[in-house]
N, C-alpha and C positions, 0 to 999 in steps of 0.2 A: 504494500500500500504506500501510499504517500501523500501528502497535504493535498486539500483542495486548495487551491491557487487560481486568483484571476489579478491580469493587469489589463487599463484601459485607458486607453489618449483620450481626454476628453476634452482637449484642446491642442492645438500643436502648429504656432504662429511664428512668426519672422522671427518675436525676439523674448518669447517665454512657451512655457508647456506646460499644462495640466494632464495630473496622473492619479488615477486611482489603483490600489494595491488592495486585494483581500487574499487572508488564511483563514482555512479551517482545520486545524491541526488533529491527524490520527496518532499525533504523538514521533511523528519521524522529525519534524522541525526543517526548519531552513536554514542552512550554512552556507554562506559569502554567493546566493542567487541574483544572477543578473536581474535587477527591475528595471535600471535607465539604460540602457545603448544609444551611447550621445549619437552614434553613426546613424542611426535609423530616423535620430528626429529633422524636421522639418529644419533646408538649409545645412545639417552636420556641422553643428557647431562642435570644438573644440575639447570645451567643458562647459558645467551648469551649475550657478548658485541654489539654494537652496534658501527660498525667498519667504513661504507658507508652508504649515502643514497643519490639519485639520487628522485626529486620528481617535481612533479606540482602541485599545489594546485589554482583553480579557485574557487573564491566567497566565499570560505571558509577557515579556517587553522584546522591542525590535530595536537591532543594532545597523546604524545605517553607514556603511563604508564606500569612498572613494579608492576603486579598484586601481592597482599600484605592485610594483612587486611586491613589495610590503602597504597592504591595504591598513588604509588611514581612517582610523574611525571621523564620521563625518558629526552624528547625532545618535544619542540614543532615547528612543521611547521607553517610557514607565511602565510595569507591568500590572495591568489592573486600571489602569487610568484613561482618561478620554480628554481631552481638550484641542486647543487651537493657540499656536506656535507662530510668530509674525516678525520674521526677522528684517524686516524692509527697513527701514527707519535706520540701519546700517550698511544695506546693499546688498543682504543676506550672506548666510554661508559659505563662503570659497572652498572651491577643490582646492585642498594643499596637499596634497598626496604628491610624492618624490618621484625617484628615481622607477619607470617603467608605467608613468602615471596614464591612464589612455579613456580619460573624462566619466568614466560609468560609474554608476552606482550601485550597490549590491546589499539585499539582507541578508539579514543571520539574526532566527528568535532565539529566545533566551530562558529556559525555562516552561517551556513549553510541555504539553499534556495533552493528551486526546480531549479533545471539545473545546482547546483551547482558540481563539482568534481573533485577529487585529482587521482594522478599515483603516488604511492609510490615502489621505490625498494630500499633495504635492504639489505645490504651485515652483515652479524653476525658472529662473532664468536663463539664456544662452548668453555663453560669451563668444 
């Protein structure tokens, strides 16, 4: 078996992207899963700030990494928790991920249980 997993563009413009992410955890979890591929969005920008995020996270928390040789933890969601995250008012988030750094984003839960699961959306910027 493995997670029930969906991801979905629900926006994806010249110079930001809306994403939505859901888990339904049968208990196998998610380790370092591609959710952004800067390559596929709209234009193939670079890399992506990390501007909103609106989420739920039940029974478990989400660890969100900029993929890197050595992947760079970017943010992590609280496990049990739900809210709305607004990093604008700074520019949001920068990719700082090093050496082999190739703009994506990736999860990995934390704690996770069968029944466990998060709703994540995303609001990004391109650079």
């Amino acid at each position: 078996m493995a997670d029930a997993v969906t991801s979905q563009t629900i926006f994806d413009g010249p110079t930001r992207t809306v994403m939505k992410f859901t888990n339904v955890s049968d208990g196998t979890g998610e380790s370092a899963v591609l959710k952004v591929d800067v390559s596929e969005l709209n234009g193939a920008p670079s890399r992506v700030r990390i501007m909103q995020v609106w989420f739920t996270c039940d029974g478990m928390s989400v660890d969100m990494f900029w993929d890197a040789t050595s992947d760079v933890l970017a943010f992590s969601l609280p496990q049990t928790q739900n809210g709305h995250l607004d990093f604008r008012c700074f520019g949001g988030i920068p990719n700082n991920a090093g050496s082999g750094i190739t703009g994506d984003l990736m999860f990995t839960t934390v704690g996770h249980t069968s029944g466990d699961r998060y709703s994540i959306v995303l609001e990004l910027a391109k650079n």
